[in-house]
C-alpha positions in Angstrom: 104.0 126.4 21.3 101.9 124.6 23.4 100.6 125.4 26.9 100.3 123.1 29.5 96.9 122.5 31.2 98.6 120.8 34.5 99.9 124.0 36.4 96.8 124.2 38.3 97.2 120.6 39.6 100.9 121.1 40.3 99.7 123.4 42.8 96.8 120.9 44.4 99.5 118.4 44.2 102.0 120.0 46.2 99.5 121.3 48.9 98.7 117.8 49.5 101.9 116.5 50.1 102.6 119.5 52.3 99.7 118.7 54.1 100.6 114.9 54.8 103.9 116.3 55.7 102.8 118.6 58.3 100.7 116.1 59.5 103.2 113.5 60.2 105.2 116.0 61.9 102.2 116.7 64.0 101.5 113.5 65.0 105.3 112.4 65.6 105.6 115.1 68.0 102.8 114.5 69.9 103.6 110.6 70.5 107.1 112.3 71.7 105.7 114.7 73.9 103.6 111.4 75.4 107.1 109.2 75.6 108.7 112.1 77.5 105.8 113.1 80.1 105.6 108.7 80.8 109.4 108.7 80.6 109.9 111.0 83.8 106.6 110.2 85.9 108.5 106.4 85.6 111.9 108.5 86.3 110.0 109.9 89.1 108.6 106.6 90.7 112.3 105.0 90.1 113.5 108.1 92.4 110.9 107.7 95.3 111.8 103.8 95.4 115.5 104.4 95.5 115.5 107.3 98.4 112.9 104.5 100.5 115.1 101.7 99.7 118.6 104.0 101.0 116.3 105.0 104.1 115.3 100.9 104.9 119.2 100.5 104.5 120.1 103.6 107.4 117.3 102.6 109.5 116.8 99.7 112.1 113.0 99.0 113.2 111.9 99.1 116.7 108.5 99.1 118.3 107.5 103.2 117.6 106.8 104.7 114.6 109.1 107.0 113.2 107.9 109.4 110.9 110.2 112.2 109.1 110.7 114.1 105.9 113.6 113.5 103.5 114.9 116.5 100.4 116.5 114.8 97.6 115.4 116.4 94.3 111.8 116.4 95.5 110.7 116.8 99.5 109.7 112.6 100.7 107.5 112.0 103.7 109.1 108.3 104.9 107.3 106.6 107.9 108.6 103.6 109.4 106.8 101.6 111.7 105.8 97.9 113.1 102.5 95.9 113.9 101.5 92.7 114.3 105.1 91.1 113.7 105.6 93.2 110.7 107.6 95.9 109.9 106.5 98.6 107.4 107.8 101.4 105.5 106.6 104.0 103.5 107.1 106.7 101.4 105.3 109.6 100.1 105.7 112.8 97.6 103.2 114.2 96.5 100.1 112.7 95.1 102.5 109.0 95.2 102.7 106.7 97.7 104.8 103.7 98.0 104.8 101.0 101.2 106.7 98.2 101.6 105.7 95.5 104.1 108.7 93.0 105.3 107.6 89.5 107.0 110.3 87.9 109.1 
């Protein structure tokens, strides 16, 4: 009967594929965790643009500034206002800010 001289590299062997294994989890969910925190700060500027462009569509421009706040899922600051033969809005949550400038 003979005995095998590989058991001690079936051991190495399999510690190293474990290893790659857990590594390749590691790294996939750390790109996933990055995809989902982009994914709703773009989610986030897609909501701000939408509540300013449903306030331009409420709201007709005059000569004084209007300035007031707005609670959808987050709390927006939305100023309207005109100079110099242009009417502005804008919109603010947070550290974001968004302005839109319309030329007649």
């Amino acid at each position: 009967m003979k005995k095998s001289l590989n058991s001690g590299y079936i051991l190495a062997e399999s510690l190293m594929g474990f290893g790659v294994l857990a590594t390749c989890i590691l790294l996939f969910l750390v790109m996933q965790a990055a995809v989902l925190a982009q994914s709703a700060a773009l989610q986030e500027k897609a909501q701000m643009m939408r509540v300013l462009y449903e306030q331009v569509q409420n709201h007709s421009f005059d000569s004084s500034a209007i300035t007031y706040t707005t609670q959808r899922q987050a709390v927006y600051q939305v100023r309207f206002w005109q100079a110099a033969q242009h009417q502005q809005a804008r919109i603010q949550s947070g550290e974001q800010l968004w302005e839109i400038l319309y030329e007649e």
